[in-house]
N, CA, C and O atoms as a MOPAC input file, in Angstrom:
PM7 MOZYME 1SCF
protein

 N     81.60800 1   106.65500 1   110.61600 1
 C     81.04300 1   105.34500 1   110.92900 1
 C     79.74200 1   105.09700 1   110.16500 1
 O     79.48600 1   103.99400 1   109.68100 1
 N     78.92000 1   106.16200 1   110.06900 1
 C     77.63200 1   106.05500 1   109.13200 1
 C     77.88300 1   105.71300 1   107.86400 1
 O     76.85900 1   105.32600 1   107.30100 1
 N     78.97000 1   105.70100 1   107.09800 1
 C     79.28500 1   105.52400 1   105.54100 1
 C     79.62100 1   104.00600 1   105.71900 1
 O     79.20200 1   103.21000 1   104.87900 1
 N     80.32500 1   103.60300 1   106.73100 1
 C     80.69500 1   102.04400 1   107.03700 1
 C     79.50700 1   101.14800 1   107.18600 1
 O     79.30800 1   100.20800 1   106.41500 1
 N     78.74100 1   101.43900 1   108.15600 1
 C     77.52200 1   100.88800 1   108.37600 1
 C     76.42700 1   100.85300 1   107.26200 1
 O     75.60000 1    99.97000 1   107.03600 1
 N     76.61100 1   101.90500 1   106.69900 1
 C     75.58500 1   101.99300 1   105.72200 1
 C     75.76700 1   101.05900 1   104.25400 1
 O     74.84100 1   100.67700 1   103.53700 1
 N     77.34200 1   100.80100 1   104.02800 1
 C     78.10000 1   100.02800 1   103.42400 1
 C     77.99000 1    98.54600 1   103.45700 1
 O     78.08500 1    97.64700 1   102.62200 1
 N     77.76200 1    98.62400 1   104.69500 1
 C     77.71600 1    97.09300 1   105.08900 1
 C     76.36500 1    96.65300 1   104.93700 1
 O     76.25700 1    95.43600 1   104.78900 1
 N     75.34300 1    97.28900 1   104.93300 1
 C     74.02000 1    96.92300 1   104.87200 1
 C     73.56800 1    97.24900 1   103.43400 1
 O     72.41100 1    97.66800 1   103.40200 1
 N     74.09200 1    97.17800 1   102.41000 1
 C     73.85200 1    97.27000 1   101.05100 1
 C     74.45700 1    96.67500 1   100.81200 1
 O     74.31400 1    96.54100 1    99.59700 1
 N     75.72400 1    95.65700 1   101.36300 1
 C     75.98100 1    95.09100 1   100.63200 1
 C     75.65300 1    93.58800 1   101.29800 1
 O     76.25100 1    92.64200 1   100.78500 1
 N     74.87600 1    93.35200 1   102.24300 1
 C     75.00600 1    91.56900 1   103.21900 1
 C     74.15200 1    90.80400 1   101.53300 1
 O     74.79700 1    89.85300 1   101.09200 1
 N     73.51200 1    90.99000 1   101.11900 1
 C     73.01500 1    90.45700 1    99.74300 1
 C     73.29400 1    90.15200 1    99.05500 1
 O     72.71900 1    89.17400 1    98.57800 1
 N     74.59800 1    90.81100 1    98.30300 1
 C     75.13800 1    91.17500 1    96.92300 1
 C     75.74100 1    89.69600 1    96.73900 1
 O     76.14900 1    88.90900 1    97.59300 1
 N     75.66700 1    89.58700 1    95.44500 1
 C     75.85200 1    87.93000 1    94.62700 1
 C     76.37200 1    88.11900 1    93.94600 1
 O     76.95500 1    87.06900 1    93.67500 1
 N     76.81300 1    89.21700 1    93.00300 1
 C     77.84600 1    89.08100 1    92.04900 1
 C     78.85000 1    90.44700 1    92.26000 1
 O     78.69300 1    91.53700 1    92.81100 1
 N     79.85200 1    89.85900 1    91.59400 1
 C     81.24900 1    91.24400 1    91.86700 1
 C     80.46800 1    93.03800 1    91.92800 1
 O     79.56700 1    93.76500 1    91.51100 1
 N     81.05700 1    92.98600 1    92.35400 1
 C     80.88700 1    94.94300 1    92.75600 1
 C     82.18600 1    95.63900 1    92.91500 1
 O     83.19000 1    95.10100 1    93.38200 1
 N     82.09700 1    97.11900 1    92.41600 1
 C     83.18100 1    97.68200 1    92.64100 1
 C     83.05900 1    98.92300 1    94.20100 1
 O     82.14800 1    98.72900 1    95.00600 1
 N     83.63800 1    99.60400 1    94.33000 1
 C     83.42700 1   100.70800 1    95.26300 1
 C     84.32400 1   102.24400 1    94.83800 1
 O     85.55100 1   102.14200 1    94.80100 1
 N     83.82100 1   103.34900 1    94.59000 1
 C     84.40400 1   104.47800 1    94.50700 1
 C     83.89000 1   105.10800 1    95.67200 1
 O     82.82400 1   105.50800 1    96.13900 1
 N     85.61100 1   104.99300 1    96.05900 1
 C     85.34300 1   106.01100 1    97.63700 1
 C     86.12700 1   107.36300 1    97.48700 1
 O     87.32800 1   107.43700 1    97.22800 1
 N     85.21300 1   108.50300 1    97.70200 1
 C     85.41900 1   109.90500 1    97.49600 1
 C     86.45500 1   110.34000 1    98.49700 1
 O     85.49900 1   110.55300 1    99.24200 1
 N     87.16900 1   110.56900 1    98.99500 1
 C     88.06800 1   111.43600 1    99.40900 1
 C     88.75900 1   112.41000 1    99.45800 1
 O     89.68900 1   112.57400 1   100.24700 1
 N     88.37700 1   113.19500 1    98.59900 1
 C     88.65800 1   114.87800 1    98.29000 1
 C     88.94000 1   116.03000 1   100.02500 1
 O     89.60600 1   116.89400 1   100.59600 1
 N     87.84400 1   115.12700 1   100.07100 1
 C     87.28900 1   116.67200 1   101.34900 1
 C     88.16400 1   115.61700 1   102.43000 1
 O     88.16800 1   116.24300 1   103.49000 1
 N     88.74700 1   114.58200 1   102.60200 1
 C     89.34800 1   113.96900 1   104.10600 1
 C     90.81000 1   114.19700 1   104.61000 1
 O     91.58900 1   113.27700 1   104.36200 1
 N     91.24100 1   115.14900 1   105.19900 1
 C     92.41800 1   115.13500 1   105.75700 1
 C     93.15000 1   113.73500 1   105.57400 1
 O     92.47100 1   112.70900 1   105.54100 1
 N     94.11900 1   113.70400 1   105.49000 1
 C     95.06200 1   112.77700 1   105.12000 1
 C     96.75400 1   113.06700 1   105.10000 1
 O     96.98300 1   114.19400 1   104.66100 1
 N     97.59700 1   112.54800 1   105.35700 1
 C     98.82800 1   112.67200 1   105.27500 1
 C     99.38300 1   111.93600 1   104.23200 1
 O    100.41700 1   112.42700 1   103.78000 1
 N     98.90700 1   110.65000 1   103.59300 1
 C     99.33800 1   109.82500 1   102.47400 1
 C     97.92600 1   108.93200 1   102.13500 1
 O     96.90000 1   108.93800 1   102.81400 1
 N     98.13900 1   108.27900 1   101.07500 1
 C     97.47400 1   107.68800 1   100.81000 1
 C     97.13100 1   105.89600 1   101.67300 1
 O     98.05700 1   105.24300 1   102.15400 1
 N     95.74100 1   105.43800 1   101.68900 1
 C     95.48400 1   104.52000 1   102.64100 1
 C     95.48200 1   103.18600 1   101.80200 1
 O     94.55500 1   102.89400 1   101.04700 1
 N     96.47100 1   102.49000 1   101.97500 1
 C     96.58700 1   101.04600 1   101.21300 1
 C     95.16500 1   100.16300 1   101.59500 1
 O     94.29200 1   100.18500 1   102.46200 1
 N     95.44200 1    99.53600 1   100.62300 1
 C     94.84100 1    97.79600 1   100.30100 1
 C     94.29900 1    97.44200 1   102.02400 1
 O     93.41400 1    97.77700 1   102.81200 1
 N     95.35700 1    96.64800 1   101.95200 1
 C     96.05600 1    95.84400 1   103.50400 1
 C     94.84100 1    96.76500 1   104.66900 1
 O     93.94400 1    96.33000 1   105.39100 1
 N     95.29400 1    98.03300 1   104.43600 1
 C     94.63100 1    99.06800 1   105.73300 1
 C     93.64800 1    98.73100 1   105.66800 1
 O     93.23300 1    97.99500 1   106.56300 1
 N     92.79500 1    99.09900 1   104.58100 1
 C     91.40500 1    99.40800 1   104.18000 1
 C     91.20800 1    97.92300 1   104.70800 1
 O     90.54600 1    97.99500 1   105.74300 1
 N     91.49000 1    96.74400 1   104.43700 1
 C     90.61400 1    95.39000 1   104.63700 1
 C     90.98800 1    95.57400 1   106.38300 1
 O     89.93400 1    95.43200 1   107.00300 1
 N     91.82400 1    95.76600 1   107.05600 1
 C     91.54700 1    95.82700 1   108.50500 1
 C     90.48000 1    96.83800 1   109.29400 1
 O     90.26000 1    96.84200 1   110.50500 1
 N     89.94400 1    97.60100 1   108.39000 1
 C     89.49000 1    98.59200 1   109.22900 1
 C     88.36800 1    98.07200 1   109.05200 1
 O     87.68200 1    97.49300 1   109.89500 1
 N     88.04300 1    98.33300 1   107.50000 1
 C     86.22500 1    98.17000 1   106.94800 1
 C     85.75000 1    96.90200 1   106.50300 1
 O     85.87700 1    96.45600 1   105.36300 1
 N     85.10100 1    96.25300 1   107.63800 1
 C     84.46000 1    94.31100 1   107.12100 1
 C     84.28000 1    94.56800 1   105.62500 1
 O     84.79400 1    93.68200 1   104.94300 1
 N     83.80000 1    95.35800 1   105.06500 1
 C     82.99400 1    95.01200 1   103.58200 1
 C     84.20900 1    95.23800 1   102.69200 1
 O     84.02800 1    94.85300 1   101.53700 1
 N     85.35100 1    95.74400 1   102.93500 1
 C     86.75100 1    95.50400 1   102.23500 1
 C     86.80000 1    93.81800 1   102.34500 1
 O     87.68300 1    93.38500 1   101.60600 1
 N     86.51900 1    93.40300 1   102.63000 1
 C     86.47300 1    91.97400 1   102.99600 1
 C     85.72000 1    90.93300 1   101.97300 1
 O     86.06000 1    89.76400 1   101.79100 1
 N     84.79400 1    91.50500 1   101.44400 1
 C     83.19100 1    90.92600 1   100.96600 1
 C     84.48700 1    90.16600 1    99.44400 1
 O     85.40800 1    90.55800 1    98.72800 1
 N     83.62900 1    88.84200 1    99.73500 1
 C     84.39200 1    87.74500 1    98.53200 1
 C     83.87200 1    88.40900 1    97.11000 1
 O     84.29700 1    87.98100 1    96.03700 1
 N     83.08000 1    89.30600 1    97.17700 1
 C     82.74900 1    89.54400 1    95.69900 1
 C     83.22000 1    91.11200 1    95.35700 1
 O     82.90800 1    91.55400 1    94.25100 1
 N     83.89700 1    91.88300 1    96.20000 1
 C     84.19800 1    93.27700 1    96.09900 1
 C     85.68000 1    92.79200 1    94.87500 1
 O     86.49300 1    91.88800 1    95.06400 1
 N     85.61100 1    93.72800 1    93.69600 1
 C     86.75000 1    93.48400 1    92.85100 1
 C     87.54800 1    94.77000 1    92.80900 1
 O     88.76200 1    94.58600 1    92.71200 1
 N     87.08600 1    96.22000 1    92.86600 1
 C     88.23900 1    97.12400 1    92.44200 1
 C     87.16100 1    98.48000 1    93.41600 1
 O     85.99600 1    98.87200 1    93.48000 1
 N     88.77100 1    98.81100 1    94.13100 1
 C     88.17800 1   100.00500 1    94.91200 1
 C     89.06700 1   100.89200 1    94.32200 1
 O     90.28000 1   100.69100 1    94.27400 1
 N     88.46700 1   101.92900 1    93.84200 1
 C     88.97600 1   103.33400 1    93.45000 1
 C     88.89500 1   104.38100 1    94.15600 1
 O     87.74700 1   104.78600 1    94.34200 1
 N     89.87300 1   105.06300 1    94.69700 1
 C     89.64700 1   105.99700 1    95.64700 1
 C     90.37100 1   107.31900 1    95.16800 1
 O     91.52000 1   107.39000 1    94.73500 1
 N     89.46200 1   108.35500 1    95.33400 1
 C     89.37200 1   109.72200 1    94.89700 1
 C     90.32100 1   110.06700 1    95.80700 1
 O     90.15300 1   109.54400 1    96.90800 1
 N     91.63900 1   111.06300 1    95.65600 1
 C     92.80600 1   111.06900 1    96.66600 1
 C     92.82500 1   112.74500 1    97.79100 1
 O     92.71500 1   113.63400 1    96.94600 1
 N     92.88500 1   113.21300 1    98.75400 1
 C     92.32400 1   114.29000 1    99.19200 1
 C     92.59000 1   115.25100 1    98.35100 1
 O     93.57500 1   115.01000 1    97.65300 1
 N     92.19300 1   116.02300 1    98.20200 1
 C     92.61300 1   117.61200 1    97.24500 1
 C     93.87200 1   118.27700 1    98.28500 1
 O     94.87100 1   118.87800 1    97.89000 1
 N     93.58000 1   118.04100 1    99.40700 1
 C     94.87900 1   118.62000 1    99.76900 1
 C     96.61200 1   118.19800 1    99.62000 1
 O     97.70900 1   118.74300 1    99.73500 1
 N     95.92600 1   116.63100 1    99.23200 1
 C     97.66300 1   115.95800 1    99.47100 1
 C     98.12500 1   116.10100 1    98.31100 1
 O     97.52900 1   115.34600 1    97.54200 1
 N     98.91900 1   116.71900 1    97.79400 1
 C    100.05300 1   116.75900 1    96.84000 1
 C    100.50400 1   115.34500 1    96.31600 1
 O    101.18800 1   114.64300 1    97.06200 1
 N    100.11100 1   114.85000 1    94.92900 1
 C    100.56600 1   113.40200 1    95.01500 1
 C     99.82500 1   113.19900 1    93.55400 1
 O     98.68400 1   113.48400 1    93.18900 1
 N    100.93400 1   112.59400 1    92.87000 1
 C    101.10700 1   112.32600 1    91.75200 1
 C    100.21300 1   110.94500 1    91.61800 1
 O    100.86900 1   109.95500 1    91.29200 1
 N     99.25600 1   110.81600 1    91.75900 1
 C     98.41900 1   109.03900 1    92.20500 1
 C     98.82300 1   108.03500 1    90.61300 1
 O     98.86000 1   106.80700 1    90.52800 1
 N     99.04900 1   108.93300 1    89.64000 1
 C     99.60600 1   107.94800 1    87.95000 1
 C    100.40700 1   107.41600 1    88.63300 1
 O     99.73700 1   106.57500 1    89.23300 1
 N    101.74500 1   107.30300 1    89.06900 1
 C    102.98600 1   107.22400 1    90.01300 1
 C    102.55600 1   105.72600 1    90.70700 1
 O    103.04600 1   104.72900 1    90.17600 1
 N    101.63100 1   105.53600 1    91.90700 1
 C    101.26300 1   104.68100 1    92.39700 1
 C    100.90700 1   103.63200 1    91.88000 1
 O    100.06000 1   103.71100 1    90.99000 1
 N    101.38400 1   102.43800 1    92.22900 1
 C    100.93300 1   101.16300 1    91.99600 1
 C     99.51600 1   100.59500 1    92.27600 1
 O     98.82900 1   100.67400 1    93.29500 1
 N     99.27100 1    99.98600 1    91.05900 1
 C     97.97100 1    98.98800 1    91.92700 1
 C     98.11700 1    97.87600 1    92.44400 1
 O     98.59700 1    96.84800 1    91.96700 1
 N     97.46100 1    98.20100 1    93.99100 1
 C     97.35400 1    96.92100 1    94.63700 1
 C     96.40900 1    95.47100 1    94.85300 1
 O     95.17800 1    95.48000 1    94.84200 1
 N     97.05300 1    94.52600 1    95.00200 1
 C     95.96600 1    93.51400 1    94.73100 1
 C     96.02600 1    92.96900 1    95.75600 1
 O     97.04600 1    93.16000 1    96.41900 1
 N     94.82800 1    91.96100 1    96.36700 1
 C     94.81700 1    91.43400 1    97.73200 1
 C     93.87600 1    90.58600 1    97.10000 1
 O     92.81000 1    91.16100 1    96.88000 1
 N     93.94200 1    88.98800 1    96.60700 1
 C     93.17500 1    88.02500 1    96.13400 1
 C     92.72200 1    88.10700 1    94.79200 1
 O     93.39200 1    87.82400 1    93.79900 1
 N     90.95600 1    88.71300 1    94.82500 1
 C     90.50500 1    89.44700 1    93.98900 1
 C     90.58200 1    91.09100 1    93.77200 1
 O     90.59000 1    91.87600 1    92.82400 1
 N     90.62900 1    91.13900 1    95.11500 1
 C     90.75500 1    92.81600 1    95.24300 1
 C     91.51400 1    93.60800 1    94.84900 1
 O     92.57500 1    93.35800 1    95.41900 1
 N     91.65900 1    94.59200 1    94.08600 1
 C     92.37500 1    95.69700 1    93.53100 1
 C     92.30500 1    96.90500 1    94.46800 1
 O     91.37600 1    97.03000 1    95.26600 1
 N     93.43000 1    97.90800 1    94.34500 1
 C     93.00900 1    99.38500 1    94.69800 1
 C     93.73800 1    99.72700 1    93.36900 1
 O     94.60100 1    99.09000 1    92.76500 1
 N     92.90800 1   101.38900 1    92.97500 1
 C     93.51900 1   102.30800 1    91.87100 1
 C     93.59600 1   103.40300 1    92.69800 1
 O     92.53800 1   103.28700 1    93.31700 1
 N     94.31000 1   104.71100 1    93.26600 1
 C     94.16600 1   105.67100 1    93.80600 1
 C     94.10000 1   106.68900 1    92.26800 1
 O     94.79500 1   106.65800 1    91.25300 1
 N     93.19700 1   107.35400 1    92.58200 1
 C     92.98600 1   108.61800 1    91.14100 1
 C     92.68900 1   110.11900 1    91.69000 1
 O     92.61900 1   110.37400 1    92.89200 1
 N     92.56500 1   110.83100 1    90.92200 1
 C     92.97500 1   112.32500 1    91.17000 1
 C     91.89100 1   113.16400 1    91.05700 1
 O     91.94100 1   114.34900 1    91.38500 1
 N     90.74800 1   112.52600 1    90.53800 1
 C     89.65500 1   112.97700 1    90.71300 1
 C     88.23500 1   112.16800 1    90.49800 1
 O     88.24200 1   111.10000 1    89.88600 1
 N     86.99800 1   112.73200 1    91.03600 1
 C     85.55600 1   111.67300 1    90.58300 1
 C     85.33700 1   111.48100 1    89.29200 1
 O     84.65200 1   110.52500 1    88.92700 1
 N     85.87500 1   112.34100 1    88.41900 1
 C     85.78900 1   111.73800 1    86.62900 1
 C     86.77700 1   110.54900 1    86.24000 1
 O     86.67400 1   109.54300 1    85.53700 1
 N     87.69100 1   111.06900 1    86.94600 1
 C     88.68200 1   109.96900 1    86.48700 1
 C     88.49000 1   108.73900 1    86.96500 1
 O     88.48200 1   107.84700 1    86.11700 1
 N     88.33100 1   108.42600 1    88.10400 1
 C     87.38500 1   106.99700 1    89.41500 1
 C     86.47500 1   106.54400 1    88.04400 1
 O     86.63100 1   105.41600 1    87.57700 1
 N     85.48000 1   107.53800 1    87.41400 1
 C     84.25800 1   107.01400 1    86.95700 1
 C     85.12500 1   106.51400 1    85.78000 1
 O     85.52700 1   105.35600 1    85.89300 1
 N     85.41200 1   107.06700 1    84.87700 1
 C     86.22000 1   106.35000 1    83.54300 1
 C     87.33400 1   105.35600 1    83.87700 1
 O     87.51500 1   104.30000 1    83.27100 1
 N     88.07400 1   105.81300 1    84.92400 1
 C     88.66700 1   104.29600 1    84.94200 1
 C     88.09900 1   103.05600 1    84.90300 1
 O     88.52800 1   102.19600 1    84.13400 1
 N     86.85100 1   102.79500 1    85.91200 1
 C     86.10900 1   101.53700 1    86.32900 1
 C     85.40000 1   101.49800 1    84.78700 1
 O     85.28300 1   100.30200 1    84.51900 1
 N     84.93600 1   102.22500 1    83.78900 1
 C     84.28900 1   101.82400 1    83.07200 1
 C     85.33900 1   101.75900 1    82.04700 1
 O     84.59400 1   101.80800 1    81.06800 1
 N     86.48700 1   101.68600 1    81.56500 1
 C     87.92000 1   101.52800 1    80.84500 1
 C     88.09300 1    99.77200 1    81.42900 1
 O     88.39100 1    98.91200 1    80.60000 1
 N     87.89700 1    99.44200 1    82.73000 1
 C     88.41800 1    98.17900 1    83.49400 1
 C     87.81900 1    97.15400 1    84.26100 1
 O     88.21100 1    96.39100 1    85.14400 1
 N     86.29500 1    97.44700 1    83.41000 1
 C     85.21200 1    96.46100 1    83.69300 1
 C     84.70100 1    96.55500 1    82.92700 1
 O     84.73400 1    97.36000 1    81.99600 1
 N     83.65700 1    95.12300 1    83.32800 1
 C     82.31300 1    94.96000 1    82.00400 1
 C     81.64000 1    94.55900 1    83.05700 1
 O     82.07500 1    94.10700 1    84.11600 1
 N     79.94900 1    94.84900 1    82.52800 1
 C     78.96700 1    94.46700 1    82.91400 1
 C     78.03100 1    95.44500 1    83.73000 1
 O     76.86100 1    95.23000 1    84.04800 1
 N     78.86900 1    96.67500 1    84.02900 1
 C     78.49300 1    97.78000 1    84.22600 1
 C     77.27400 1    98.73800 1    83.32600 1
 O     77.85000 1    99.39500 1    82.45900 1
 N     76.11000 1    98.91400 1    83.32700 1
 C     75.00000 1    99.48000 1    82.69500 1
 C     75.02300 1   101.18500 1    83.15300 1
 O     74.18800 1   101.60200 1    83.95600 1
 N     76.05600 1   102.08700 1    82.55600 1
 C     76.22400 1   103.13800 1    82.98800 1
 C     74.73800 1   104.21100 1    82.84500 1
 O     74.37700 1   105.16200 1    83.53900 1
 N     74.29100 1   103.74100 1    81.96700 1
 C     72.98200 1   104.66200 1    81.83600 1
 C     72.16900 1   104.50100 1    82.89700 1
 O     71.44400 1   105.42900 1    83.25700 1
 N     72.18000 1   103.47400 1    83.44600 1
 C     71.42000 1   103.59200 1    84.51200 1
 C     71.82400 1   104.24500 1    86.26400 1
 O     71.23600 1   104.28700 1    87.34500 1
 N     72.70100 1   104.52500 1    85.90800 1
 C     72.98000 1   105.64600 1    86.98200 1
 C     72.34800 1   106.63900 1    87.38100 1
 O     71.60400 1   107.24200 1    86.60800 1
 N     72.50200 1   106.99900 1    88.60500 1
 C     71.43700 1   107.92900 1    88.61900 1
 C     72.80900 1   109.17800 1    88.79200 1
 O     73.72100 1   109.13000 1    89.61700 1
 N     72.58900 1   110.17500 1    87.79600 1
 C     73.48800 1   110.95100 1    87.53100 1
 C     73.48300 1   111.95000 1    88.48800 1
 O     74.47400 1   112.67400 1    88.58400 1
 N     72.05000 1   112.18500 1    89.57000 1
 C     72.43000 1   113.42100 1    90.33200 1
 C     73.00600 1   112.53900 1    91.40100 1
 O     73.30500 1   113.25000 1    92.36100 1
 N     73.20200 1   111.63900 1    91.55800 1
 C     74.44900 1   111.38600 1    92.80600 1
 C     75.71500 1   111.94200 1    92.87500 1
 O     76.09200 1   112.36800 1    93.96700 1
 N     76.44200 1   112.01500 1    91.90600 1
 C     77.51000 1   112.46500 1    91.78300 1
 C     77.34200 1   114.13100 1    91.85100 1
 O     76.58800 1   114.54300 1    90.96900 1
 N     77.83000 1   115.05000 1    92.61800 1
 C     78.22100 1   115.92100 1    92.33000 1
 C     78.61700 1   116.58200 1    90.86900 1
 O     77.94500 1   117.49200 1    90.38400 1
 N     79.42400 1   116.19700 1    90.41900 1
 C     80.01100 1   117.34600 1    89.14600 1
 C     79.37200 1   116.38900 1    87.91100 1
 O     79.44800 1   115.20800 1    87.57300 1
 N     78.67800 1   117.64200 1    87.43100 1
 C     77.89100 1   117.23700 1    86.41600 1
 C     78.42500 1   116.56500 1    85.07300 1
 O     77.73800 1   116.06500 1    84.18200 1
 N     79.83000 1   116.67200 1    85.13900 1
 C     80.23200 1   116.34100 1    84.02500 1
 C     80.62400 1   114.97700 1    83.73100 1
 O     80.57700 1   114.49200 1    82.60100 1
 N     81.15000 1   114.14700 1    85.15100 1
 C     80.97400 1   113.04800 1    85.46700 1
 C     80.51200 1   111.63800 1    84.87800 1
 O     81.18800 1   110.63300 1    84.65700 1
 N     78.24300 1   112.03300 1    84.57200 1
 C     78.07500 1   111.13800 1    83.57600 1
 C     77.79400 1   111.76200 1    82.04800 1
 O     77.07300 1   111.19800 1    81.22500 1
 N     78.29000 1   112.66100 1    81.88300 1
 C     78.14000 1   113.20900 1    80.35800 1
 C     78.58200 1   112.54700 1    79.54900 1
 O     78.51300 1   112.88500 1    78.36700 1

């Protein structure tokens, strides 16, 4: 609930498109969590300016995520991917306007990420 909340209050502001990479490695799971789901659960799946959620798929589930379709809901996209390098190069392969240098690179875990 703290990642939701905390979500929602970074974003009541936001004025122009944004994306979201949501980590999921470490979350129990049985399959992967659609589009559709995600906008019923989490208000800020909702936000008129959210364009492409990429979601990192658990390490435990066995699952080919190339295989999977992308889903669209308006503006909204999902990509499911196979790991946090791949999340990061996809969105920057499938957007513009993104200023990657300015990242702050120790957020991410694996260093290789923004190399």
């Amino acid at each position: 609930m703290g990642v939701i909340q905390t979500g929602e209050e970074l974003l009541r502001n936001v004025d122009k498109p944004f994306h979201v990479i949501i980590d999921n490695r470490f979350v129990t799971m049985s399959s992967p969590v659609h589009l559709n789901q995600m906008k019923e659960m989490v208000n800020y799946m909702n936000h008129p300016r959210l364009r492409w959620v990429v979601v990192v798929k658990p390490v435990s589930l066995a699952l080919d995520t190339s295989s999977l379709p992308i889903e669209q809901m308006g503006e909204t996209r999902l990509k499911n991917v196979s790991s946090l390098p791949e999340a990061i190069n996809y969105l920057q392969a499938n957007t513009s306007g993104i200023i990657w240098e300015k990242a702050d690179a120790t957020f991410f875990p694996d260093a290789e990420v923004m190399g």
